[in-house]
C-alpha atoms as one frame of an Amber mdcrd trajectory, in Angstrom:
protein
  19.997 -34.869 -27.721  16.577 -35.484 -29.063  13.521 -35.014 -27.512  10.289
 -36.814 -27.072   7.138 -35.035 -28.172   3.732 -36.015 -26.319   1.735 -36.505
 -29.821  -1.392 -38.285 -28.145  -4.287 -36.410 -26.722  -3.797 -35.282 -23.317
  -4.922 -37.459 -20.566  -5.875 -37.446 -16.867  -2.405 -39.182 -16.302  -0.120
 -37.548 -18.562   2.515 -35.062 -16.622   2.971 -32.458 -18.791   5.155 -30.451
 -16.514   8.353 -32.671 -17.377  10.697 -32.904 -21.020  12.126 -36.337 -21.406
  15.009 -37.632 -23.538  14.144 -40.225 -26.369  16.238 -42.862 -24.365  13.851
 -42.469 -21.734  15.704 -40.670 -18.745  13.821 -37.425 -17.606  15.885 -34.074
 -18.478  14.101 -31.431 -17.345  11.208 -30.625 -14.419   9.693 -27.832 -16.594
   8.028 -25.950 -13.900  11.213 -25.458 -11.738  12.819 -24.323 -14.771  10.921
 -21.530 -16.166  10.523 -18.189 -14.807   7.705 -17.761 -12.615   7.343 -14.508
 -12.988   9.018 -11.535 -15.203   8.437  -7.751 -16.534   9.788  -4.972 -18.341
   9.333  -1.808 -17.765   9.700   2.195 -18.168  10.307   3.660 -15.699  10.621
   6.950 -16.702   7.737   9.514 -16.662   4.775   7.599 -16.290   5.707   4.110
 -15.099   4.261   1.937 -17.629   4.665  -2.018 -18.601   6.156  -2.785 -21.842
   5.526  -6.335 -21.235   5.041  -9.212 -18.171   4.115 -12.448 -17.116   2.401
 -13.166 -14.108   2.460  -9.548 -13.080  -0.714  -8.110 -12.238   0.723  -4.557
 -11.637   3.385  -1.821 -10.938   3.345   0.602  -8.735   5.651   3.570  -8.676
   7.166   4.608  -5.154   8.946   7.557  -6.064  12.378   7.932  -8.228  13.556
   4.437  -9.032  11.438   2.725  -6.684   8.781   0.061  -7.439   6.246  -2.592
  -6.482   5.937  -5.304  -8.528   3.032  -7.509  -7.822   2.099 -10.494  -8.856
  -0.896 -12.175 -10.394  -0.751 -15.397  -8.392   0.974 -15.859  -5.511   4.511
 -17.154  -4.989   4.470 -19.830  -2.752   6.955 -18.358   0.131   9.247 -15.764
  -0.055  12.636 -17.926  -0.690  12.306 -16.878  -4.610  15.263 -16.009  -6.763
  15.181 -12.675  -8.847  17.914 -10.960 -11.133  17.208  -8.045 -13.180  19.000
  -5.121 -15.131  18.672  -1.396 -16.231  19.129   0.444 -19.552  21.217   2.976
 -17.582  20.908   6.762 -18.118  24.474   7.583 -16.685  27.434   5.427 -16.854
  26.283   2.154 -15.036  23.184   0.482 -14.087  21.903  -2.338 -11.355  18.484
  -3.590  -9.677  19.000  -4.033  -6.267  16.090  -5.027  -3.384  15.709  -2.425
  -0.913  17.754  -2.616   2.328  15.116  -5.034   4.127  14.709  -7.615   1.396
  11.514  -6.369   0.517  10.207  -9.949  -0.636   6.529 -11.011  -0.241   4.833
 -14.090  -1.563   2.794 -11.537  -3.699   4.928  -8.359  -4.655   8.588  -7.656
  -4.477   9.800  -3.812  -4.478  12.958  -3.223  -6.192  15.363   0.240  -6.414
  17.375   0.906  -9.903  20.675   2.785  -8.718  23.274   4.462 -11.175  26.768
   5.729  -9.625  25.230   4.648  -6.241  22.671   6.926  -6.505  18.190   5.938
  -6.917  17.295   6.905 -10.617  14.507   6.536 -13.154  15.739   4.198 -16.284
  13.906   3.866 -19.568  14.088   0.252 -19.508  14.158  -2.382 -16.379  13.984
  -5.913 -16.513  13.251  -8.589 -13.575  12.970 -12.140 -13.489  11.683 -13.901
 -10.838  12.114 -17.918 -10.357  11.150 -19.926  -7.615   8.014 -21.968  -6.258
């Protein structure tokens, strides 16, 4: 399928948050399909970022627990998230804590391995939603 290309210069009536098909028919609403939020991280040692969008920080609550906040707002707490783990031991999942720890500005998320809370040297999360 081809794609149209807005070529013009951007006006005050353009919508720029949709991709349409060259037949004319709208494909996709671009800002319900992009992630509204993501980071990598260590989390090993001294909990640093590798990289992010729309985080504004990461807080470290003890072994493989964390805060991630974000820069601007979700708009309620119905948001989607999936992440993973570069495991240390012989599995590796990102799980919320036990009372759904979602906020419209930070969620806090626990990396297990073998059921048990560890540090991992790389986790990912992606957040989508409004």
């Amino acid at each position: 399928m081809a794609l149209k290309v807005q070529a013009s210069a951007p006006s005050a009536t353009a919508d720029y948050t949709k991709i349409y098909s060259l037949a004319g028919g709208e494909v996709v609403d671009i800002q319900q399909a992009t992630a509204k939020a993501w980071a990598s991280w260590d989390g090993t040692g001294t909990v640093a970022l590798h990289d992010s969008y729309n985080v504004s920080s990461l807080a470290d609550n003890g072994v493989g627990a964390y805060t991630i906040s974000f820069a601007n707002n979700m708009a309620n707490t119905n948001y989607s998230f999936s992440g993973c783990t570069d495991a240390i031991g012989t599995g590796g999942t990102v799980t919320l804590y036990a009372n759904d720890q979602r906020a419209v500005g930070s969620i806090k998320v626990a990396t297990f391995d073998d059921n048990s809370q560890e540090d991992n040297d790389v986790v990912t999360l992606q957040i989508f939603g409004d």
